[in-house]
C-alpha positions as CSV (number, residue, x, y, z in Angstrom):
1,X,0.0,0.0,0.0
2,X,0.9,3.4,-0.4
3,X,0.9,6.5,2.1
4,X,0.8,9.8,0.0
5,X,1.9,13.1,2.1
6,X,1.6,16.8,-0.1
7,X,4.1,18.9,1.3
8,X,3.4,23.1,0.0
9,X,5.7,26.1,0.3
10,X,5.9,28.9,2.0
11,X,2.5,30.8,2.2
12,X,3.2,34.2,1.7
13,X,0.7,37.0,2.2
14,X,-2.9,37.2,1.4
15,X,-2.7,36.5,-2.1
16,X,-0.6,32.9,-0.6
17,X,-3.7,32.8,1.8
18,X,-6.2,33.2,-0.8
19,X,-4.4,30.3,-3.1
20,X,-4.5,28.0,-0.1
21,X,-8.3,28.7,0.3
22,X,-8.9,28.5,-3.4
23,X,-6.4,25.5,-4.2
24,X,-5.3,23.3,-1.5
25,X,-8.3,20.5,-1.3
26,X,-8.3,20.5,-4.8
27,X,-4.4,19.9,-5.2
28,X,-5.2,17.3,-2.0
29,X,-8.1,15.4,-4.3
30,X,-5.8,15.2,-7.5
31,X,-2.7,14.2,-6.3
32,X,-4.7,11.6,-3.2
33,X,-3.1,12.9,-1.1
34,X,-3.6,11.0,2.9
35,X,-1.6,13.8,4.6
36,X,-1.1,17.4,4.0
37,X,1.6,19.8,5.4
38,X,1.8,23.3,5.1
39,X,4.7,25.9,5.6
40,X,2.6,28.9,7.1
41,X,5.2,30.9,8.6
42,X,5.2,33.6,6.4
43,X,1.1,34.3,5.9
44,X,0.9,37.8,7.1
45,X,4.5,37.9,5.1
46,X,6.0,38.1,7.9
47,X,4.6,35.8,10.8
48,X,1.3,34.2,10.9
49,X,-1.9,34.8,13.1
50,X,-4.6,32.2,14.8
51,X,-7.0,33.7,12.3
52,X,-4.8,32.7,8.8
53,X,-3.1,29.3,10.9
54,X,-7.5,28.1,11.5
55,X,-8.0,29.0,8.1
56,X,-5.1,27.0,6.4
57,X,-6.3,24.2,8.4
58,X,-9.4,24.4,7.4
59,X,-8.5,24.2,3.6
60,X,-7.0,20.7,4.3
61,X,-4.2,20.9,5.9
62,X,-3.3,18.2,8.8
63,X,0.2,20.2,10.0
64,X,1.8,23.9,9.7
65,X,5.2,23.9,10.3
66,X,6.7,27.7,10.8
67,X,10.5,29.1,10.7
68,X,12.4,31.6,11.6
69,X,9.2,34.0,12.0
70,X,7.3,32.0,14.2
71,X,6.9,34.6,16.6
72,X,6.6,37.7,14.7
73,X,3.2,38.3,15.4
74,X,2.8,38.0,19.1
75,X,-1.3,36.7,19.4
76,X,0.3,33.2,17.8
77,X,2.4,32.4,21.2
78,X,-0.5,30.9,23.1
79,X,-1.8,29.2,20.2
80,X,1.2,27.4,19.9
81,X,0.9,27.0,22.9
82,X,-2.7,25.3,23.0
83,X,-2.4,23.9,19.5
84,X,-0.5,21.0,18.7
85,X,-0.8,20.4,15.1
86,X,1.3,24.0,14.2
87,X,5.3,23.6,15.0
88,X,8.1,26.1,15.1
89,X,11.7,24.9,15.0
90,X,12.4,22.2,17.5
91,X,16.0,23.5,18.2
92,X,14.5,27.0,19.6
93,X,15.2,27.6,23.1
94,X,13.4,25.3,24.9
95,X,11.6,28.3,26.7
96,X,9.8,29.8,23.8
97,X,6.1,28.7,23.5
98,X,5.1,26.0,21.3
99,X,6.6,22.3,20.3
100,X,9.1,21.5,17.3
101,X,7.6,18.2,16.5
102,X,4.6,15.9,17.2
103,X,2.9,12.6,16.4
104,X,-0.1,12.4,14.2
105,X,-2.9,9.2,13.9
106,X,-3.5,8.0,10.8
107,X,-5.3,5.2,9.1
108,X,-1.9,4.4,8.0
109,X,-0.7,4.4,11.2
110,X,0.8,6.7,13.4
111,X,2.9,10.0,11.6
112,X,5.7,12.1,13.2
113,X,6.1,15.5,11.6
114,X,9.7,16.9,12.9
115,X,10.3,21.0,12.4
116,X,13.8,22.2,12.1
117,X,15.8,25.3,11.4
118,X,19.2,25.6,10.1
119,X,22.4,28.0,11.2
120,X,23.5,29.5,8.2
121,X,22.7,32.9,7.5
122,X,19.6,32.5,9.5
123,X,18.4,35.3,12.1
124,X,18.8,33.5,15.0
125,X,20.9,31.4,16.9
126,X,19.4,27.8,17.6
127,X,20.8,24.7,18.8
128,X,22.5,22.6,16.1
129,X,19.8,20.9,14.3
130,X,21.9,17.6,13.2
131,X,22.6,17.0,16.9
132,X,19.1,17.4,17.9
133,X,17.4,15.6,15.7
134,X,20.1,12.7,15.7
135,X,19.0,13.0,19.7
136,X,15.7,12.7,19.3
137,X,14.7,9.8,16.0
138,X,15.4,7.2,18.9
139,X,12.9,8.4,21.4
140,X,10.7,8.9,18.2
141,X,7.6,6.0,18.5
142,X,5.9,6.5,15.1
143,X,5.7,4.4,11.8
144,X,6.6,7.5,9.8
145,X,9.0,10.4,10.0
146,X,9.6,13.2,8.3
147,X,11.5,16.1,8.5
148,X,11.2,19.6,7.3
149,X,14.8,22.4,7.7
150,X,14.0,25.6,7.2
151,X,17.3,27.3,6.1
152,X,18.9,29.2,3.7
153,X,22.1,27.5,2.6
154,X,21.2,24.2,0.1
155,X,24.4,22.4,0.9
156,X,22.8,22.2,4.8
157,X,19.6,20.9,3.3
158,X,21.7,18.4,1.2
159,X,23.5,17.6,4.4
160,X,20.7,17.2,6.3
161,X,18.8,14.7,3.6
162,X,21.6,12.5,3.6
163,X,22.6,12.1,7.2
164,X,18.8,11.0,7.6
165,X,18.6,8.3,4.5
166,X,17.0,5.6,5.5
167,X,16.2,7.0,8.9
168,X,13.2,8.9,8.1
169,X,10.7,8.5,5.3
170,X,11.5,12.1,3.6
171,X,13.2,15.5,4.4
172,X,12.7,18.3,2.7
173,X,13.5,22.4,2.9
174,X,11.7,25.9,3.0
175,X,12.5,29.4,3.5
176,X,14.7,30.3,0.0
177,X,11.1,30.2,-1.7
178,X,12.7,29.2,-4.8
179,X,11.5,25.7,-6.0
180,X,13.9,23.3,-6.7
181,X,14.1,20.6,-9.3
182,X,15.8,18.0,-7.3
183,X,12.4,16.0,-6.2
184,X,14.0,12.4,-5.8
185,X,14.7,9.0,-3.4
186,X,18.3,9.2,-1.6
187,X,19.9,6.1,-2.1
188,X,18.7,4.4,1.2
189,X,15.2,5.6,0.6
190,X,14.3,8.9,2.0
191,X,12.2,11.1,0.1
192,X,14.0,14.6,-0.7
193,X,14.1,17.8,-2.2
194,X,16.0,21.3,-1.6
195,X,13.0,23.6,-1.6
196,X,9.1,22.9,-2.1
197,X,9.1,27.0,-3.1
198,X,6.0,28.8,-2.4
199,X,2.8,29.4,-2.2
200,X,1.6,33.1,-3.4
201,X,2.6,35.8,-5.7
202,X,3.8,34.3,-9.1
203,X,5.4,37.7,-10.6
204,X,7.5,38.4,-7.1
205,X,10.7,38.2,-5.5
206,X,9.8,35.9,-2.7
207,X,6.5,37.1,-2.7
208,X,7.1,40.4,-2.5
209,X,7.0,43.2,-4.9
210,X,10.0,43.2,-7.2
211,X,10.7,47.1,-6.9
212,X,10.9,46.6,-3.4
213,X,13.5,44.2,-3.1
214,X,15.0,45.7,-6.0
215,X,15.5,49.3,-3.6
216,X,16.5,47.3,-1.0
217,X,19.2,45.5,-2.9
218,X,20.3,49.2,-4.1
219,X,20.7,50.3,-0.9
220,X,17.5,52.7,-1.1
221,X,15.8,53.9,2.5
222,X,14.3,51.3,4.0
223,X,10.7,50.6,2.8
224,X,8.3,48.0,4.3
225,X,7.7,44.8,2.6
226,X,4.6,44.8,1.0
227,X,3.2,41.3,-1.7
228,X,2.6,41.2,-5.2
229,X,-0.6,41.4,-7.2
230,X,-1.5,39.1,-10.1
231,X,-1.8,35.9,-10.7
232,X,-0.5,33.0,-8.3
233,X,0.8,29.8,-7.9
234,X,0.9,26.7,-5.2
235,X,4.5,24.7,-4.8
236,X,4.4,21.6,-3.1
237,X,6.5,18.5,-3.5
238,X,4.0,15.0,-3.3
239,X,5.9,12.2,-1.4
240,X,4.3,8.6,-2.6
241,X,5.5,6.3,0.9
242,X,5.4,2.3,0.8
243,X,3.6,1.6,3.9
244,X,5.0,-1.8,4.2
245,X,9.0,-0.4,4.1
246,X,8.4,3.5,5.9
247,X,10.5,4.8,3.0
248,X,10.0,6.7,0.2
249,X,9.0,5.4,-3.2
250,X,8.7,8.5,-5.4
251,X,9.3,12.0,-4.6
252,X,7.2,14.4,-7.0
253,X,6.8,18.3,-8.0
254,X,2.9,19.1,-8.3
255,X,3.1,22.9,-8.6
256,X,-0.4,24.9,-9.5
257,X,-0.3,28.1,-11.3
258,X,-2.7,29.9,-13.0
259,X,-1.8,28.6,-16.8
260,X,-1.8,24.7,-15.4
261,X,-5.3,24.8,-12.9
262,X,-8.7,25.9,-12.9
263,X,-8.6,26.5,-9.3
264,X,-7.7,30.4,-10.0
């Protein structure tokens, strides 16, 4: 038998809010998917609210994982909190609200979703993810594991997909927003790509108004961050799991944008 989990990119604003809404249970009926995870961390572009975090649930999705904004907008800490299917990094300091991973019941048996956050050029400074998570996969009592790393650098992505081959059934990574065409089964069997991309403004940097990054990258006065109008798109990355084995056997691109879906 098979176990199929959709994993989407980053939703960014509230034209990434309005694809989810629009999109998500219909990308979830035509790929089958059985379990849906969602990257939510950057919904009000930067942070997410209890409002937007209900509302991407209630398009389909079974987890939210968040990075290194998790706590931007300060009405999420208690949901965190009081919510355990939304997860920031697991290698925060362990005083900051909310869990970095949890286990989910299935009818294919029991799930693990693991969140993580990587050190290089990130805003932070978290514990080292590879040691935590090599800390933790024993303790772990689920059929399934998988494991996003929300970071910037690929080669800590890379690194991270291969130290967990055959450990976990996939890894994947967020935050560069930039889908990556490297969808595939490590050699021991762990589903992997670099970065599922994003969810939001097609016709963007990152989501974001070109001009506005474009100033930025000028060196212009600092202006505020605001998203991009027009059409949009929906990247995810569909991982097909053998139920008998835990491991991966097909790692798949199913982007929607508005030339390849009705669901506008």
């Amino acid at each position: 038998m098979e176990f199929k989990v959709l994993c989407v990119g980053d939703v960014v604003g509230n034209p990434g809010m309005d694809r989810i809404r629009r999109s998500l249970r219909y990308l979830k009926r035509k790929t089958r998917a059985d379990f849906v995870i969602v990257n939510g961390e950057n919904a009000a572009v930067v942070g997410i609210t209890p409002n937007q975090a209900e509302d991407i649930f209630d398009a389909g999705a079974d987890v939210i994982t968040l990075g290194n904004h998790s706590f931007a907008k300060k009405e999420i800490c208690d949901y965190l909190d009081e919510n355990s299917r939304i997860l920031r990094p697991m290698n925060y300091a362990p005083q900051v609200p909310g869990k970095g991973w949890g286990v989910y019941e299935t009818k294919f048996g029991s799930v693990a979703v693991i969140d993580l956050i990587g050190r290089v050029n990130m805003d932070y400074g978290p514990d080292n993810p590879f040691l935590m998570v090599e800390k933790l996969l024993p303790r772990i009592d689920a059929k399934y594991i998988f494991v996003e790393i929300h970071t910037e650098a690929t080669s800590e992505k890379l690194a991270m997909g291969y130290m967990l081959d055959g450990k976990v059934s996939a890894v994947w990574g967020t935050h560069t927003h930039v889908p990556t065409a490297d969808a595939q089964v490590l050699p021991k069997g762990t589903g992997y790509v670099t970065d599922l991309g994003m969810t939001g403004p097609k016709n963007s940097v990152l989501g974001i108004r070109p001009e506005l990054s474009i100033s930025k990258f000028k060196g212009d006065l600092y202006q505020r961050y605001q998203w991009a109008d027009g059409p949009t798109k929906l990247e995810a990355v569909l991982f097909t799991i053998d139920t008998e084995t835990k491991l991966c056997r097909k790692a798949e691109r199913v982007d929607l944008t508005d030339e390849n879906s009705s669901q506008r």
